[in-house]
C-alpha positions in Angstrom: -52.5 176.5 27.9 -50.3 179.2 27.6 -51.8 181.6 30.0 -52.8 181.5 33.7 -56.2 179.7 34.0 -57.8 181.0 37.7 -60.7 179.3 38.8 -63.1 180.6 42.3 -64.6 177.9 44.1 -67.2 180.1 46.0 -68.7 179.3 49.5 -71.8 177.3 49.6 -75.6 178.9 49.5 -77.9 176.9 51.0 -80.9 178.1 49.2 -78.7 179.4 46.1 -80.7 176.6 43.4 -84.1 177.1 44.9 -85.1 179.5 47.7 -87.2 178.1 50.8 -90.8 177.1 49.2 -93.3 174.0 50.6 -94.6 171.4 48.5 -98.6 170.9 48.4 -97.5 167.5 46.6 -95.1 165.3 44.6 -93.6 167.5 41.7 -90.8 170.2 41.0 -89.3 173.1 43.1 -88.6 176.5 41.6 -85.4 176.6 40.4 -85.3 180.4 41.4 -82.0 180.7 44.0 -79.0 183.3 42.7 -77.3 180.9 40.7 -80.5 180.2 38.2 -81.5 181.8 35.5 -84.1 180.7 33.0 -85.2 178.2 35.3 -81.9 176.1 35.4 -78.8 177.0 38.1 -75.2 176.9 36.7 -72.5 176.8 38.9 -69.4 178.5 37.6 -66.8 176.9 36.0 -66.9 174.6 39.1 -68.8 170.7 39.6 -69.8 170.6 42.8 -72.7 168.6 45.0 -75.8 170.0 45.6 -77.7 170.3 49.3 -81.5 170.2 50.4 -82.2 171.3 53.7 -85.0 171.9 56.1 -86.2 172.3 59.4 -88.7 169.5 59.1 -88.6 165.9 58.8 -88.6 165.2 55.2 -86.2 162.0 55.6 -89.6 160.1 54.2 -89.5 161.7 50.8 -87.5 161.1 48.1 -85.7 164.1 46.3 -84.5 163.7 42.2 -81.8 166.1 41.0 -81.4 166.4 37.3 -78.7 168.3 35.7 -75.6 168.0 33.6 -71.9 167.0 34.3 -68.6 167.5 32.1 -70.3 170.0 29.9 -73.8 169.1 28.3 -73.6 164.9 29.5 -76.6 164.3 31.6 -76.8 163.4 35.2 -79.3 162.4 37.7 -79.5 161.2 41.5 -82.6 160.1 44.0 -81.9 160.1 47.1 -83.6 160.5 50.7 -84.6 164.5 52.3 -83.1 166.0 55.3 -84.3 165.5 58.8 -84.0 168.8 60.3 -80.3 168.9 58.6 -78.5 169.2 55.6 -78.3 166.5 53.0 -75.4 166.3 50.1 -75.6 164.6 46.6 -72.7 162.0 46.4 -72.8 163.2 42.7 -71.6 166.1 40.9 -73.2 168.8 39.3 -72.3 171.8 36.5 -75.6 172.7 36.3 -79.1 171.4 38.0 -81.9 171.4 35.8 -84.8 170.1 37.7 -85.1 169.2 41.4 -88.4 167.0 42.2 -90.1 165.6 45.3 -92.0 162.7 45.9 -94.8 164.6 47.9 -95.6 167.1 50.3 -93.1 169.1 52.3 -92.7 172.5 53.5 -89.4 174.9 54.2 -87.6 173.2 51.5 -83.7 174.6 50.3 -81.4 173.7 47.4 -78.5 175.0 47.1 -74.6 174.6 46.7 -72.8 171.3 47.9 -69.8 171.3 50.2 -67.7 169.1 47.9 -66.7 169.4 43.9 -64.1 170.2 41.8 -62.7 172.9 39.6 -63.5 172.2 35.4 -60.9 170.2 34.6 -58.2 172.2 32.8 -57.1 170.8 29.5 -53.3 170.6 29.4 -51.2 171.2 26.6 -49.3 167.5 26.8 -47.7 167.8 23.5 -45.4 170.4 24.6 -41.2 168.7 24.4 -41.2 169.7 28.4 -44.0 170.2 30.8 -44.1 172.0 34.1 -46.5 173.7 35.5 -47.3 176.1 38.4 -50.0 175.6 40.9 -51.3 178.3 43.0 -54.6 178.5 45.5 -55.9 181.3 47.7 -57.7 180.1 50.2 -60.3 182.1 53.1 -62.0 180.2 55.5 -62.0 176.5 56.3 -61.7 174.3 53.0 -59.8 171.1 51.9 -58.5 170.4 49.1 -56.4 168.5 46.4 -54.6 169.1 42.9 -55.7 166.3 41.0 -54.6 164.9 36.9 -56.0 162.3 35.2 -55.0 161.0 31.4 -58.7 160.3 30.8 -60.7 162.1 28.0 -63.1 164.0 29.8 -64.8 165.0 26.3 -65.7 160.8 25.9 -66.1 159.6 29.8 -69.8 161.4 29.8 -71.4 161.7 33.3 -68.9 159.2 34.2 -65.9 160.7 37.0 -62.7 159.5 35.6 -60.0 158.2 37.3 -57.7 160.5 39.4 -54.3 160.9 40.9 -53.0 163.3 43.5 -49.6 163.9 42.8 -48.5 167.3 44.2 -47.3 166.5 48.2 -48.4 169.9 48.9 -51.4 170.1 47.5 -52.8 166.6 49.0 -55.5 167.8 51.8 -54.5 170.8 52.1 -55.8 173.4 54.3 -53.9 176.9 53.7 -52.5 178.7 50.9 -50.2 176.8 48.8 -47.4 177.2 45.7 -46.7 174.0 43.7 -45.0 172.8 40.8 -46.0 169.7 38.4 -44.0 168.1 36.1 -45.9 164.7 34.9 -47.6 165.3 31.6 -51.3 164.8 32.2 -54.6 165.4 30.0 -56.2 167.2 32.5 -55.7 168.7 35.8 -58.3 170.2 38.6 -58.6 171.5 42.2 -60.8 169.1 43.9 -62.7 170.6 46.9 -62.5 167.5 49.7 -64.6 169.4 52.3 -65.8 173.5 52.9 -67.3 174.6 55.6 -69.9 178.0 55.0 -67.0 180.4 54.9 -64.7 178.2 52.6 -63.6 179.6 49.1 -60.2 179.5 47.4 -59.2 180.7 44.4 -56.9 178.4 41.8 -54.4 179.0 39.1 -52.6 176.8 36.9 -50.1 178.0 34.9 -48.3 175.5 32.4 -44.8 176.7 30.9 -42.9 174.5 28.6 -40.7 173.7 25.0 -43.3 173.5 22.7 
């Protein structure tokens, strides 16, 4: 990396993977929100969870979310509808190729998580020193964390690897914020802890060094 690498982590869209629509039965929504295209949504350079709301009482059926994580591994979660509420994947998407439902239901959303992570940036670790600058830009109400790993994201599949927070001013944080980072790592990322509907930021790593 020998350029600045600037990620936006957009605010969610509740109905951004598949606009409101009822269900006569068990089957598949229309992937048809602003972030699909050809039937399947793609978030942008971003993993993130993924939401189904309603205004009913859907906590009897039983949603599947198929999609893809860390570039083309697959993914999948089941879990339980809303009750008049939101409900959040636990997993992490890059892009959301089917969403299914157990049977009927009607004002049905899908859309954009609260939580994620930037793509994880591939650092150069073979450079004689490493340092690196870390900026975000942040509107609204968001948490967040500069996270490395020295796992091979390329091998790990679907699988999240494990993480580190090492930045003290990055850890949770709320506001704008200026770092540096010194520990050679493999790869580096923003991770979102929490947003609320107005939350975005915008992130920027810049790694300098003796190569």
């Amino acid at each position: 990396m020998g350029k600045p690498v600037s990620i936006t982590w957009q605010s969610f869209v509740d109905d951004g993977i598949c606009e409101t629509q009822n269900a006569a039965g068990a089957g598949p929504l229309v992937i048809n929100g602003i972030f699909s295209s050809g039937g399947i949504a793609t978030f942008d350079s971003v993993s993130r969870t993924v939401s189904i709301s309603s205004v009913n009482n859907l906590s009897a059926r039983t949603f599947v979310v198929n999609g893809t994580l860390n570039g083309a591994f697959q993914t999948s979660t089941v879990f339980p509808g809303p009750n008049n509420d939101t409900v959040d994947t636990v997993e992490l998407f890059d892009t959301v190729t089917s969403v299914t439902i157990n049977g009927a239901g009607n004002a049905i959303q899908v859309g954009s998580g609260s939580e994620g992570r930037t793509h994880w940036v591939l650092c150069d670790y073979y450079r004689t020193v490493f340092n690196m600058g870390l900026q975000c830009v942040v509107t609204g109400t968001i948490d967040y964390s500069f996270i490395a790993t020295m796992d091979n994201i390329e091998t790990i599949g679907s699988d999240e690897p494990t993480v580190f927070v090492p930045v003290t001013q990055m850890d949770t944080e709320t506001g704008d914020a200026f770092a540096q980072f010194q520990i050679p790592a493999r790869y580096v990322a923003m991770q979102i802890n929490s947003s609320d509907d107005d939350g975005s930021l915008v992130a920027t790593f810049l790694q300098q060094g003796v190569t």
